[in-house]
Short mmCIF file of the C-alpha atoms (twelve columns), coordinates in Angstrom:
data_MODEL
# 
_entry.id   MODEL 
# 
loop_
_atom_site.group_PDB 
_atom_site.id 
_atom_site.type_symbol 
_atom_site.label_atom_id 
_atom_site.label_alt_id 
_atom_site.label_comp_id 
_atom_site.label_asym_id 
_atom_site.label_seq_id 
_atom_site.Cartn_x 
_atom_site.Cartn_y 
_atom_site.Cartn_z 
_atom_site.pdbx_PDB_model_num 
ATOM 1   C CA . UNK A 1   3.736   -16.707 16.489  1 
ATOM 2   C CA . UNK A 2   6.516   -16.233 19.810  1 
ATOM 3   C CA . UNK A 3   6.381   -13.000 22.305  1 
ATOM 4   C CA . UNK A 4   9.501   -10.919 20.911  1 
ATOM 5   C CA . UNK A 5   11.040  -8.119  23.630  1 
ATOM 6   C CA . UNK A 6   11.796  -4.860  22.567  1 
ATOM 7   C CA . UNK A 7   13.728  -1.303  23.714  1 
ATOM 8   C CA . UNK A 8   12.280  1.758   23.742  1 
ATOM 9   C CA . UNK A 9   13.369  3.539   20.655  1 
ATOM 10  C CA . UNK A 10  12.893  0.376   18.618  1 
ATOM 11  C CA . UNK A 11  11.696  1.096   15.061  1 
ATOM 12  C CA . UNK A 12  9.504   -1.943  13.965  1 
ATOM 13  C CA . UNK A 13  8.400   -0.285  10.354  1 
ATOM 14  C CA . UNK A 14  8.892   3.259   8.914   1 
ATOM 15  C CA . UNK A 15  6.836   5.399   5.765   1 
ATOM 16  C CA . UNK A 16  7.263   3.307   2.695   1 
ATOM 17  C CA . UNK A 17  8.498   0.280   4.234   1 
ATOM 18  C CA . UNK A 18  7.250   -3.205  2.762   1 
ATOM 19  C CA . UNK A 19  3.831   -4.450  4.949   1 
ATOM 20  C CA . UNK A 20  4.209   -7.415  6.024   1 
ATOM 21  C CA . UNK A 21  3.384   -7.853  9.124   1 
ATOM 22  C CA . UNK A 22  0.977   -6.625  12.253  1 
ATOM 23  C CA . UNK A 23  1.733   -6.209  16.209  1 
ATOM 24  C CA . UNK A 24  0.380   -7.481  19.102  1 
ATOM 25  C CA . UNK A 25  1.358   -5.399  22.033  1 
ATOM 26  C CA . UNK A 26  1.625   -7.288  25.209  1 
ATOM 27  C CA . UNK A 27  3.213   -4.990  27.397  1 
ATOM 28  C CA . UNK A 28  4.907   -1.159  27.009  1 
ATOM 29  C CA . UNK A 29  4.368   1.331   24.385  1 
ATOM 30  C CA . UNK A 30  4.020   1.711   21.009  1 
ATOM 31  C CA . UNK A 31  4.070   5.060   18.842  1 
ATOM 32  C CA . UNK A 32  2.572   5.788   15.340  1 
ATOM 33  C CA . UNK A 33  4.625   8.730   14.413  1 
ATOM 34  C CA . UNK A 34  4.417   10.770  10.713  1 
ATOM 35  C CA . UNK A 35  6.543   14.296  9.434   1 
ATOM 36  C CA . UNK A 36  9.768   13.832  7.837   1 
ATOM 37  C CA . UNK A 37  11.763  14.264  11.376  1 
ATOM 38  C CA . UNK A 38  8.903   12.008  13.135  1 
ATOM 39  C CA . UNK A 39  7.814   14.667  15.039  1 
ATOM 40  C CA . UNK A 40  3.738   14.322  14.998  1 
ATOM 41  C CA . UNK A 41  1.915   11.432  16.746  1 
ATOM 42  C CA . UNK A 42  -0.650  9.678   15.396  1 
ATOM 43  C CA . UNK A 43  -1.444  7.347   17.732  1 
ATOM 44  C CA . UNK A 44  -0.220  5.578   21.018  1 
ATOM 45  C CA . UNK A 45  -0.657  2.122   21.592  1 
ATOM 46  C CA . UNK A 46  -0.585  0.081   25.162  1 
ATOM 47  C CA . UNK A 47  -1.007  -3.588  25.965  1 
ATOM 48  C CA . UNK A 48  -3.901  -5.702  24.076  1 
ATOM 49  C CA . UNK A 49  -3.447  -3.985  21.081  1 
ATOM 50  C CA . UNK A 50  -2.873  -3.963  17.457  1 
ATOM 51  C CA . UNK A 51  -0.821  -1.841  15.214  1 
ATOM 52  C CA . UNK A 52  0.169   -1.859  11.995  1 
ATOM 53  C CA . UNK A 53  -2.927  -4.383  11.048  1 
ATOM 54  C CA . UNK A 54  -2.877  -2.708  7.590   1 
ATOM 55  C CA . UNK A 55  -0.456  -5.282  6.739   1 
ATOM 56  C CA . UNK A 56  -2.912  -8.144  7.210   1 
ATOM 57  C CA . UNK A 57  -5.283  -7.697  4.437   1 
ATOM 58  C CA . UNK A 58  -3.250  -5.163  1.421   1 
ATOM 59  C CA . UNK A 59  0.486   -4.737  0.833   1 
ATOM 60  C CA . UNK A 60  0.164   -1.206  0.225   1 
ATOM 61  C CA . UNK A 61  3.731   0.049   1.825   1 
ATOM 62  C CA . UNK A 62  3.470   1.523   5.203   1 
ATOM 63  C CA . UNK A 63  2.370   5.073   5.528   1 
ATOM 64  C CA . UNK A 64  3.691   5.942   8.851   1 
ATOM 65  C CA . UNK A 65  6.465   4.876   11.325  1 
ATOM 66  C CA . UNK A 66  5.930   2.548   14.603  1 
ATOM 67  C CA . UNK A 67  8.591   3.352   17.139  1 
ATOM 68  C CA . UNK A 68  8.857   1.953   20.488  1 
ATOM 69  C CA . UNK A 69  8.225   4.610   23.520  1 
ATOM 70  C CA . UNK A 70  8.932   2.109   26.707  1 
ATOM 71  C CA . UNK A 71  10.288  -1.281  26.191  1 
ATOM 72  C CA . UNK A 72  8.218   -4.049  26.448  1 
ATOM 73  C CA . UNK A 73  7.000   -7.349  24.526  1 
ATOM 74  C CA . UNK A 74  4.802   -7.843  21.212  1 
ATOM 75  C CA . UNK A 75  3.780   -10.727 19.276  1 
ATOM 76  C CA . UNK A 76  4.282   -10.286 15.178  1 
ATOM 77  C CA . UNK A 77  1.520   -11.811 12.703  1 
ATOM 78  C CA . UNK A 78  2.529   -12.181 9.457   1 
ATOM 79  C CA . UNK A 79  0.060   -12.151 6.612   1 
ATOM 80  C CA . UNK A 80  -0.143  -15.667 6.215   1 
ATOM 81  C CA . UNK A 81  -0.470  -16.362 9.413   1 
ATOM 82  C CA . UNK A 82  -3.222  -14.237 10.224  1 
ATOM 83  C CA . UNK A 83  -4.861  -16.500 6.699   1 
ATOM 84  C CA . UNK A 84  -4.350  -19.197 8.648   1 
ATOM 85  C CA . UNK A 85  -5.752  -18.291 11.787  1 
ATOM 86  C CA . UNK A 86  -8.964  -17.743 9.780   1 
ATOM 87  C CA . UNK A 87  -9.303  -20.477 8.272   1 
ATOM 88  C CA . UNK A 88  -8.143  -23.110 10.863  1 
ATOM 89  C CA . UNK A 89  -8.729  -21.287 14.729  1 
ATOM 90  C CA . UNK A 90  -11.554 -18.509 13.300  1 
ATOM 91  C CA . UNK A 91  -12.353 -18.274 17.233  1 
ATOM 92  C CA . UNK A 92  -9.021  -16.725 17.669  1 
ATOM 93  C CA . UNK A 93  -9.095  -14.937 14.548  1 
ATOM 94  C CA . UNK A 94  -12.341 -13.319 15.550  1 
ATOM 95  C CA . UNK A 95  -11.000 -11.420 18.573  1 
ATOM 96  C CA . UNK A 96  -7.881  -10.111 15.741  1 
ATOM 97  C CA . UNK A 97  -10.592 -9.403  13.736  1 
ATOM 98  C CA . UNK A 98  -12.417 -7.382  15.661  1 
ATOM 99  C CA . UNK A 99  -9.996  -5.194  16.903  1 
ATOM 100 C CA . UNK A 100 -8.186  -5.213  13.125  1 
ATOM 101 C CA . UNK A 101 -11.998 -3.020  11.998  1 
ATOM 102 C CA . UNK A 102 -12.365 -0.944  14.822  1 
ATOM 103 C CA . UNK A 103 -8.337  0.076   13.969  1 
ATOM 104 C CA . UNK A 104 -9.195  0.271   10.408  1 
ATOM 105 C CA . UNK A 105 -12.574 2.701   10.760  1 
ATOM 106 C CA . UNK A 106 -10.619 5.199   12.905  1 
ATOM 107 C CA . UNK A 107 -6.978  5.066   10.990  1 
ATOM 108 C CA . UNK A 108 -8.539  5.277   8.035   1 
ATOM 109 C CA . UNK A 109 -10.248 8.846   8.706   1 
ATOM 110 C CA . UNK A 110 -7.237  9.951   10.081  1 
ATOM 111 C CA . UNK A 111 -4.926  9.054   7.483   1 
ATOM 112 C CA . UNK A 112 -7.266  10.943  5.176   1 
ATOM 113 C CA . UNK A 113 -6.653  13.715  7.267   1 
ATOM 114 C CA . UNK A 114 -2.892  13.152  7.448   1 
ATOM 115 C CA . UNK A 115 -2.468  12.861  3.380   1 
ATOM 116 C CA . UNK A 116 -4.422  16.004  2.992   1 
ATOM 117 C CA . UNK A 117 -5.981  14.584  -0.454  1 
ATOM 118 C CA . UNK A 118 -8.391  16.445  -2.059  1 
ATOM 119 C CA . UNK A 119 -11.908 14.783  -2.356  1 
ATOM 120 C CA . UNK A 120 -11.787 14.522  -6.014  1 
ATOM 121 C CA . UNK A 121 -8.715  12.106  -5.724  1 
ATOM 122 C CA . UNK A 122 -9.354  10.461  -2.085  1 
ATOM 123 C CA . UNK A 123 -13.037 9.198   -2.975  1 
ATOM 124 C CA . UNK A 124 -13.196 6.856   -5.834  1 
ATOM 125 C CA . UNK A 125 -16.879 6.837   -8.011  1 
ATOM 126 C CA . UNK A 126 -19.008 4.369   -6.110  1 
ATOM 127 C CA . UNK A 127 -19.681 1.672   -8.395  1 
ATOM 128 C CA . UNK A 128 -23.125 0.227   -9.297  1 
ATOM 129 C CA . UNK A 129 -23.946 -3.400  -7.899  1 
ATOM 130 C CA . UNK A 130 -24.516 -6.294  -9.643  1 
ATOM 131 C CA . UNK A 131 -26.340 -9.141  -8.334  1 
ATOM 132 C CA . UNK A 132 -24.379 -12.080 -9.265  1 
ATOM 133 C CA . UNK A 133 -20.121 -12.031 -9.592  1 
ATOM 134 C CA . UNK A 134 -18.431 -15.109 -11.408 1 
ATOM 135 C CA . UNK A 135 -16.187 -17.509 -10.011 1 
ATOM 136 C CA . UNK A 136 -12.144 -16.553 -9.595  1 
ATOM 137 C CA . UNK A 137 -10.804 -16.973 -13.248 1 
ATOM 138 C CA . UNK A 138 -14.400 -17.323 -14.618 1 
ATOM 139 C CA . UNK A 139 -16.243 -14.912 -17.245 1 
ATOM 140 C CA . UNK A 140 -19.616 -15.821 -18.372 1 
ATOM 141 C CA . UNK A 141 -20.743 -15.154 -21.389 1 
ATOM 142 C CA . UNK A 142 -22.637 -12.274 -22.779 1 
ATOM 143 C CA . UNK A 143 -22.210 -8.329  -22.128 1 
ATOM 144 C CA . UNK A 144 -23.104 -7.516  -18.252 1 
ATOM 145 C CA . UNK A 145 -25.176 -4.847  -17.251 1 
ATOM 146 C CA . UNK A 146 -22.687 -1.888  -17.945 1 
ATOM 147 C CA . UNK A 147 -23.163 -2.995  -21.756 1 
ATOM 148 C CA . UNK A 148 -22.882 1.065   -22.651 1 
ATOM 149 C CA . UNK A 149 -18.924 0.511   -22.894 1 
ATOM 150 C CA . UNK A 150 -16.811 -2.132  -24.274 1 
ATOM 151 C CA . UNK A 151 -13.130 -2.644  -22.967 1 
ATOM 152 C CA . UNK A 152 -11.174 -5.072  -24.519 1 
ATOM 153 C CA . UNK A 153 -7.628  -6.168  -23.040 1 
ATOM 154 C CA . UNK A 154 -5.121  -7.108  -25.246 1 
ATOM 155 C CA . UNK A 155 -1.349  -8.168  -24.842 1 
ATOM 156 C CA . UNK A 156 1.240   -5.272  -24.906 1 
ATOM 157 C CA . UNK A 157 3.763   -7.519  -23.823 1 
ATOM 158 C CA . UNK A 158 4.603   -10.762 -24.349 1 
ATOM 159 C CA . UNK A 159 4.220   -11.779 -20.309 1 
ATOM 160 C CA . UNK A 160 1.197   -9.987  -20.890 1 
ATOM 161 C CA . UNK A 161 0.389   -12.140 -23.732 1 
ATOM 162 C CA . UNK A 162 0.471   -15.040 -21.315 1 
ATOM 163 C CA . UNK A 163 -2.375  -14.258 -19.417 1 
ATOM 164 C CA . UNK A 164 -5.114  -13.411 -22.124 1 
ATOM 165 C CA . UNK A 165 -7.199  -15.789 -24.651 1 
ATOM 166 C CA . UNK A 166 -5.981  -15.141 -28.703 1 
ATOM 167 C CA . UNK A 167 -7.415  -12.351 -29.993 1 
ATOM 168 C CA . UNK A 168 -7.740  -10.560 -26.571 1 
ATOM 169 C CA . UNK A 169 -10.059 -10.441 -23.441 1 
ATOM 170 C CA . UNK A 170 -13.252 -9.032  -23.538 1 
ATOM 171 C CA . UNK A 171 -14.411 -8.239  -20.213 1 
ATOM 172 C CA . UNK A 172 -18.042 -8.953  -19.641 1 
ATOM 173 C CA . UNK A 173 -18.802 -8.052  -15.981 1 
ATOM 174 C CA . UNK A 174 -17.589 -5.082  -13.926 1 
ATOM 175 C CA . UNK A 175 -15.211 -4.924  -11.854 1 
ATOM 176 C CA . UNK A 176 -12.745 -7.145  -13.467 1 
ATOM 177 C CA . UNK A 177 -10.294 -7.907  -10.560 1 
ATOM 178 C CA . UNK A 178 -6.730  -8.852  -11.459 1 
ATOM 179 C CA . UNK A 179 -4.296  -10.339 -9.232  1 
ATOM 180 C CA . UNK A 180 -1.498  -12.836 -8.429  1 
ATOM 181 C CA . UNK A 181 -1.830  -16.461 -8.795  1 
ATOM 182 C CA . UNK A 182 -0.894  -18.322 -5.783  1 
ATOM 183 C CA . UNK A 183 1.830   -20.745 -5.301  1 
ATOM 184 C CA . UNK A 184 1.062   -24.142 -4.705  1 
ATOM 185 C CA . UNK A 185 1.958   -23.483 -0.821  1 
ATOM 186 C CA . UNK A 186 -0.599  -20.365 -0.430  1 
ATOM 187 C CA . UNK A 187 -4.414  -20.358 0.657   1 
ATOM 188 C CA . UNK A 188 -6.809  -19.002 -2.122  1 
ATOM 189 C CA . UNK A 189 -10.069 -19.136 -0.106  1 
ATOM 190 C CA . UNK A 190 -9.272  -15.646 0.583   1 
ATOM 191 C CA . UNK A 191 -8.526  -14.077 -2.799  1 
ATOM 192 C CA . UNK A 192 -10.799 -12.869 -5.312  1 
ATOM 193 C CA . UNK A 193 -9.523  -12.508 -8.820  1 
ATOM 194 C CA . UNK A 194 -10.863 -12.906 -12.162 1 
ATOM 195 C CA . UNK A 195 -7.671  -12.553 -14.342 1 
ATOM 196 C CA . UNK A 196 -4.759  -14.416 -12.707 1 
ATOM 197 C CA . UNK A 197 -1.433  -13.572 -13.181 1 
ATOM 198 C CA . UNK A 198 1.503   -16.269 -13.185 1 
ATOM 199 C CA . UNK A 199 4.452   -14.505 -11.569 1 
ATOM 200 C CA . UNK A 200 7.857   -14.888 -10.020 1 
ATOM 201 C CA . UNK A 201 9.801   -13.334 -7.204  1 
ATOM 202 C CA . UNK A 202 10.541  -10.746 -6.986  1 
ATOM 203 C CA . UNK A 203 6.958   -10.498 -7.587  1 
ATOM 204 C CA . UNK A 204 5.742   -6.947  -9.488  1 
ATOM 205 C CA . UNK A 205 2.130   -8.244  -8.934  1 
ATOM 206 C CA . UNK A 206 0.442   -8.348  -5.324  1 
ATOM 207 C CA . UNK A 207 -2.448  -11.268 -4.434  1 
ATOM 208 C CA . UNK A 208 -5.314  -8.732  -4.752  1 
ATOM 209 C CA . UNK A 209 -3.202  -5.981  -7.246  1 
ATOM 210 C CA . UNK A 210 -6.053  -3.843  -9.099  1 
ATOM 211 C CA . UNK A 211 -9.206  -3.792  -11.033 1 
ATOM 212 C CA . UNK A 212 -11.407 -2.539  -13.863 1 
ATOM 213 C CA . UNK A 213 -14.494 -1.143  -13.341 1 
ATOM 214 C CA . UNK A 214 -17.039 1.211   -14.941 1 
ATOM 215 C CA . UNK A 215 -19.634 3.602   -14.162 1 
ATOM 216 C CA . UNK A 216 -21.934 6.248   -15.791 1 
ATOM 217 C CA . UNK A 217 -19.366 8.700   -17.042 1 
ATOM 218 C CA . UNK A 218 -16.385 6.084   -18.512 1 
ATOM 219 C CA . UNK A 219 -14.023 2.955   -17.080 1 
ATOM 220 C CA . UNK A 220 -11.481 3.387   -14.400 1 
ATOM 221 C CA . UNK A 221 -8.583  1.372   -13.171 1 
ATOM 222 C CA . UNK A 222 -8.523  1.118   -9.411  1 
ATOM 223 C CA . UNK A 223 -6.035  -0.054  -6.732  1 
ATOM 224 C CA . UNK A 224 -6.894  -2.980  -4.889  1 
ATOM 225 C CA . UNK A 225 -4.192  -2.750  -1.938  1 
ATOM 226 C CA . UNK A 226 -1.167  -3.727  -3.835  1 
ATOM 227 C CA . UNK A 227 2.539   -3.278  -2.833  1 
ATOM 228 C CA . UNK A 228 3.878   -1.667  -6.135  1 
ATOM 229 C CA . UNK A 229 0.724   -0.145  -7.692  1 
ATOM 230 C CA . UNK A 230 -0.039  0.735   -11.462 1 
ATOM 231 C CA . UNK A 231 0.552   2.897   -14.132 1 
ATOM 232 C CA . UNK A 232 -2.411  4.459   -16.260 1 
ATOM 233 C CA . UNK A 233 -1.428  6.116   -19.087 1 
ATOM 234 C CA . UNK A 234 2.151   6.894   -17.434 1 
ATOM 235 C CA . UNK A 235 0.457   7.959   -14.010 1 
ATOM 236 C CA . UNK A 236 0.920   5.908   -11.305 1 
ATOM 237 C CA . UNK A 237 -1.902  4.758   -9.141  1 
ATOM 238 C CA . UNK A 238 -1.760  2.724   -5.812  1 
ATOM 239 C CA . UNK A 239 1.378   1.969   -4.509  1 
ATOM 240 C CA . UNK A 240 3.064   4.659   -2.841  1 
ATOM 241 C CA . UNK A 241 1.405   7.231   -5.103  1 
ATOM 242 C CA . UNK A 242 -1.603  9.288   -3.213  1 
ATOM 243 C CA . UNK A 243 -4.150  8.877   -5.924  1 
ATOM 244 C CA . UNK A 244 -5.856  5.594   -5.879  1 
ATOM 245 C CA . UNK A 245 -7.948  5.133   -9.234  1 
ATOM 246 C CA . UNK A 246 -7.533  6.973   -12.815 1 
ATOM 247 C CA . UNK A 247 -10.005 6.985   -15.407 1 
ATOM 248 C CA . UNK A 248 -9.369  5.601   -19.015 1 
ATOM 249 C CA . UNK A 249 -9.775  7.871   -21.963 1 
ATOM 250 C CA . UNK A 250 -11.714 6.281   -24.914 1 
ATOM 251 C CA . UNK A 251 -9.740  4.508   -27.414 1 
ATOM 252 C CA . UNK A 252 -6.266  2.987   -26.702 1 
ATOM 253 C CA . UNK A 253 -4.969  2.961   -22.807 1 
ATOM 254 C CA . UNK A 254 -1.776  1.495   -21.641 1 
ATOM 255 C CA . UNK A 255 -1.866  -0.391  -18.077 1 
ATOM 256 C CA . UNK A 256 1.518   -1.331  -16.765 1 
ATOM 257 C CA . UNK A 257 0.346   -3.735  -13.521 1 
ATOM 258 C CA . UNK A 258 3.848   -3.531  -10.816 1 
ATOM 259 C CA . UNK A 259 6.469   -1.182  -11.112 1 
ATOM 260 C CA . UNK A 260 7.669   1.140   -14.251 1 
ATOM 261 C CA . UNK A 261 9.577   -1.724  -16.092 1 
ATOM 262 C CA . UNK A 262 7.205   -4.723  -14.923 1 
ATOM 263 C CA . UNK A 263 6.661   -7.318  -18.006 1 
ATOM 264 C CA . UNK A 264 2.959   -7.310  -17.392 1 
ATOM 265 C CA . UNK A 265 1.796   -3.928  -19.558 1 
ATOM 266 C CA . UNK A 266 -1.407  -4.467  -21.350 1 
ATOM 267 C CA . UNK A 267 -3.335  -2.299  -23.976 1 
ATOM 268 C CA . UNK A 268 -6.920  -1.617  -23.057 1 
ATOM 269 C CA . UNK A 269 -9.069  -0.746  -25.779 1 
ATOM 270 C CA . UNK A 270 -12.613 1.481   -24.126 1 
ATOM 271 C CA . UNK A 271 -15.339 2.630   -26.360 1 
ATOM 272 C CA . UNK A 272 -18.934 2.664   -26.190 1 
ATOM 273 C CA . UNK A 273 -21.466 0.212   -26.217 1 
# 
């Protein structure tokens, strides 16, 4: 990581933009700005801190723009780096850390405010705990405690195909997270995924992409930070879309994982137990 200068009026990311990276500000001024001509503040920023730290933990694209009031100097983090931080210098990492959760608690209320979304959409069910979770690409056997619905995911492509036993996948423990397999070159310590999926740039599925889950009235499919999102049943979740989860209908459910023509679409049977 090297100390980059900037001018004011500098744009370092703007609404939909890629995340892929965080700022640390070491000297000047740096504005959050939203509106389609930019002309609300969110948030100012000064020296010591961090903005756009979304970036370091989902690949969500960016919901508002970072523009430069005064010049002055910043140091970028990528994703990775910020991994690797963590795992080899977690004294650093704790001081990003800390300031990356007090960020998160107070953006996060305000970006609530700032996508106006009604509760129904902007709080997901809250899903009942289980004691135990199995190991990243592990399913025990035997129906988990949410035994009152079966889902079964089966191959609607043949990508798709790739990824799931003959004869389909039935899921035995809630939530069933799905996400990128890593390359060779990329950490996993920090990645928790039960169904891996084996993809290639340009990738359609993010590290930590989505999940299924269940509760007391049915099974939902919920985004998990990804860049690109999902479609349920032709409505997009995640991604740049507002809503973050939809609900599956009983019977037959089409999941494309990534964008509208992504090779990964799977059909997910629900019914009850």
């Amino acid at each position: 990581m090297s100390e980059h200068e900037f001018a004011a009026g500098q744009v370092f990311f703007r609404s939909g933009d890629a995340s892929d990276r965080a700022y640390l500000l070491q000297a000047g001024q740096v504005e959050l700005l939203t509106g389609a001509d930019l002309a609300t503040r969110v948030e100012l920023f000064g020296p010591g801190e961090v903005f756009g730290e979304m970036a370091l933990i989902e690949e969500r694209p960016r919901v508002l723009t970072a523009r430069a009031l005064t010049a002055g100097r910043a140091v970028p983090m990528s994703r990775d780096e910020f991994e690797h931080e963590l795992l080899h210098y977690p004294t650093r990492a704790r001081q990003y850390l800390r300031s990356l959760f007090e960020r998160l608690r107070g953006l996060t209320a305000r970006l609530r405010e700032i996508e106006a979304v009604p509760a129904a959409d902007s709080a997901p069910p809250v899903r009942d705990r289980e004691p135990m979770r199995p190991g990243p690409g592990e399913l025990p056997g035997g129906v988990g405690t949410r035994s009152r619905w079966i889902v079964i995911i089966y191959p609607h492509t043949p990508k798709a195909a790739q990824a799931l036993p003959e004869g389909g996948l039935l899921v035995t423990r809630f939530p069933l997270r799905i996400g990128r397999a890593n390359a060779a070159n990329e950490p996993v310590e920090l990645y928790l995924n039960d169904l891996w999926l084996l993809d290639d740039k340009p990738y359609n599925i993010s590290r930590n992409h989505c999940e299924i889950d269940a509760d007391g009235e049915g099974v939902i499919v919920r985004d998990r930070g990804s860049h690109l999102g999902c479609l349920v049943n032709d409505e997009p979740i995640g991604g740049q879309a507002v809503v973050g989860y939809r609900r599956l209908v009983p019977g037959d459910n089409v999941i494309v994982i990534g964008s509208r023509a992504s090779p990964f679409q799977f059909r997910v049977a629900v019914g009850p137990g």
